[in-house]
N, C-alpha and C positions, 0 to 999 in steps of 0.2 A: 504494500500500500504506500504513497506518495506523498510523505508528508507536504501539505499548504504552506509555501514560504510567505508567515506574514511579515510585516516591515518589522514589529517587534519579536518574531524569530530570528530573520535575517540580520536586525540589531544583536541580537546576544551570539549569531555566530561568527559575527563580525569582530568584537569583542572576543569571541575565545581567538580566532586568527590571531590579533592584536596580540594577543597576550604570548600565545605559541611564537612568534614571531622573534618576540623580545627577549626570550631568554639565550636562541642562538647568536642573537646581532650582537649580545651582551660578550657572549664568549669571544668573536669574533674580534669587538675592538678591543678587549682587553689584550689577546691575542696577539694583535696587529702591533698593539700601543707595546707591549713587549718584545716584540721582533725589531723593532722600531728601537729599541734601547740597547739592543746589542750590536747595531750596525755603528760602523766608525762614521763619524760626523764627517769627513774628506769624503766618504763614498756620499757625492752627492745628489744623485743617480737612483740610488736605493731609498736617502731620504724624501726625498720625491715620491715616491711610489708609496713608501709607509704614508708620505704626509694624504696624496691620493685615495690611499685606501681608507682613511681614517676621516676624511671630508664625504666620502661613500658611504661607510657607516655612519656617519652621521644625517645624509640625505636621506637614508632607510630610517632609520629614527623619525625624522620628519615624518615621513610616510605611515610610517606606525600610529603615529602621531592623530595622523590623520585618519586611518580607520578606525579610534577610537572615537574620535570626534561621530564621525558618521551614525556609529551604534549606537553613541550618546541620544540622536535624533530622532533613529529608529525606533529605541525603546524607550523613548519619551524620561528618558531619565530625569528627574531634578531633584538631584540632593546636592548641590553646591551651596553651601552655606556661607554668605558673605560675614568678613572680619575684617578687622582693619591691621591695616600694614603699612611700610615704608615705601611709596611709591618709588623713589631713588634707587630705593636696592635692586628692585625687580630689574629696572629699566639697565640699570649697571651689568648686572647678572646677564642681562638677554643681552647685551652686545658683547659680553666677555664672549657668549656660546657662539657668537656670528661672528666672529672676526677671521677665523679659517674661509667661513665664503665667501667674506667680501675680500679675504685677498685672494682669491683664487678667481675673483672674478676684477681684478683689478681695481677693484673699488673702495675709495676711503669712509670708515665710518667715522663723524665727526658726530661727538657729544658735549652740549655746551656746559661748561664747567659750573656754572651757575645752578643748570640742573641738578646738578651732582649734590650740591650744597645746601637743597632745601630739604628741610625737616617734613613734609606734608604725609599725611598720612592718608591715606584713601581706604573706603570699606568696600570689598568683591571679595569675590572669590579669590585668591593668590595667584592659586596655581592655574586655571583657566585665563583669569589675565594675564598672566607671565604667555600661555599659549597665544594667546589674540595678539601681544604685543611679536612675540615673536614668529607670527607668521607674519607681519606688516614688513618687518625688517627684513626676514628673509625676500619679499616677494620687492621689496624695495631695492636691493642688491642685484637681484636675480634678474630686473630689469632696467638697472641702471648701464650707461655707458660705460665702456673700460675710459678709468683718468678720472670720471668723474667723482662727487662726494655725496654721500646719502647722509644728511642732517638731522640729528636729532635730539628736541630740546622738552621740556615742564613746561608747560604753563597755567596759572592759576588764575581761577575765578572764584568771587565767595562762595559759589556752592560746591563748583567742580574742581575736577586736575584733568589735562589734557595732555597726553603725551604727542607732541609734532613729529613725523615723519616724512621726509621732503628728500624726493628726488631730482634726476634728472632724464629722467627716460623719457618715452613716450606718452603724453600725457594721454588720461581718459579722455573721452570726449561724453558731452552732457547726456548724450543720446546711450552711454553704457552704463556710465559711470554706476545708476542705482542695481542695473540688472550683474555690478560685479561680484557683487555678495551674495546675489541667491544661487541656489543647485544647477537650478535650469537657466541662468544667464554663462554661466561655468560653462556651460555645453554648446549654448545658441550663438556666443559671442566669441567664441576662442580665436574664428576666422575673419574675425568682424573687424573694418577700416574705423583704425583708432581702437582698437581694442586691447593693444598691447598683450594678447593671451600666449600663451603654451600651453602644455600640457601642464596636469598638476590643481589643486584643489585650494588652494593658496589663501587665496579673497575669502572665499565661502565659509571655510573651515575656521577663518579669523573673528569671521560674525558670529559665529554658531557658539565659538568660544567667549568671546563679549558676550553674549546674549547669557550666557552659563554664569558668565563672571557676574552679572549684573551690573555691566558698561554697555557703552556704544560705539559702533564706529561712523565715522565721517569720511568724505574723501572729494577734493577737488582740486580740481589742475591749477598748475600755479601761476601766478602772471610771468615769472622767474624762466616760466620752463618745466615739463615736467608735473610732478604731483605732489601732492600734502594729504597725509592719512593725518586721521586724530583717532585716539584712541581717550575715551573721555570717562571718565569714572567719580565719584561722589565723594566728597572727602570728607574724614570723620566730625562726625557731631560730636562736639564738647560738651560736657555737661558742667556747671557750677562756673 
């Protein structure tokens, strides 16, 4: 008999995938990161290849990444519990993890030092914002020019924090821009003039994870050149 794949089936097998997945990838960079420590720094040929291989697993990570997201949608999960945290650290954290792809994509990440230095504290989810911020960055990199600089700063308003992502790539155009974050604009638009797509779930998966976080995202082309994502989130209520 055949089992009925509903969406919330398909969700928890997509989740066990996920899950199977991560414990080989696990082995692997460990692995790799090891192999990697016993090569002589002159062999610079091999470092390359470790560094290659370990920019790989980390792109499968990504990916994993992402068909947890997906199951998340399927099976209507929501238990993400918002609390409050250091906006700074997250946003520090997630460029420490991007900095392998934007130099392997030639691109600089600039984070404005001032960001660094505010004390704000925002209430979401952590670790789904930590996701949502850092699919913005990755998909910022990913289609920025080589030479170019993917910018990213704080900014406060009395209710919210906004974290700014600004590129130099190809900018959305108005006629995509809202259809970049849903499932079915991911697919209708990939080929689309002014669409900037690839392959890859990028946009989609950053809303889905905002939306988990209890934030929002934004996005519109720059006058600069290019794009500005916001990733915008609530910042904590003081009491007394």
């Amino acid at each position: 008999m055949a089992d009925e794949l509903t969406p919330g089936l398909l969700g928890e097998l997509l989740s066990l995938l996920a899950h199977d997945l991560r414990n080989p990838l696990s082995a692997l960079h460990s692995n790799v990161g090891f192999v990697g420590s016993l090569i002589e720094r002159s062999d610079k040929d091999a470092q390359e290849a470790i560094a290659d291989a370990l920019l790989s697993c980390d792109g499968l990570s990504h990916i994993i990444d992402n068909l947890e997201v997906l199951a998340h949608v399927l099976t209507g999960t929501n238990d993400f519990d918002a609390a409050p945290f250091a906006l700074a650290t997250v946003v520090n954290d997630t460029l420490n993890r991007t900095q392998a792809l934007a130099k392997s994509h030639e691109v600089e990440l600039s984070l404005d030092e001032a960001s660094l230095r505010l004390h704000e504290r925002v209430t979401a989810h952590r670790e789904m914002a930590g996701k949502a911020l850092a699919a913005l960055v990755r998909n910022a990199v990913q289609h920025a020019p080589p030479g170019s600089v993917v910018r990213i700063d704080i900014r406060v308003d009395p209710d919210r924090c906004h974290v700014r992502i600004q590129d130099e790539g190809t900018a959305l155009t108005e006629e995509v821009v809202d259809a970049a974050f849903t499932a079915a604009g991911q697919i209708s638009t990939k080929g689309a003039r002014g669409g900037r797509y690839s392959r890859g779930l990028g946009l989609y998966c950053a809303r889905v994870c905002a939306d988990a976080a209890g934030a929002q995202i934004s996005a519109q082309s720059s006058s600069e050149g290019g794009n500005v994502f916001l990733l915008s989130l609530d910042r904590e209520k003081r009491t007394g």
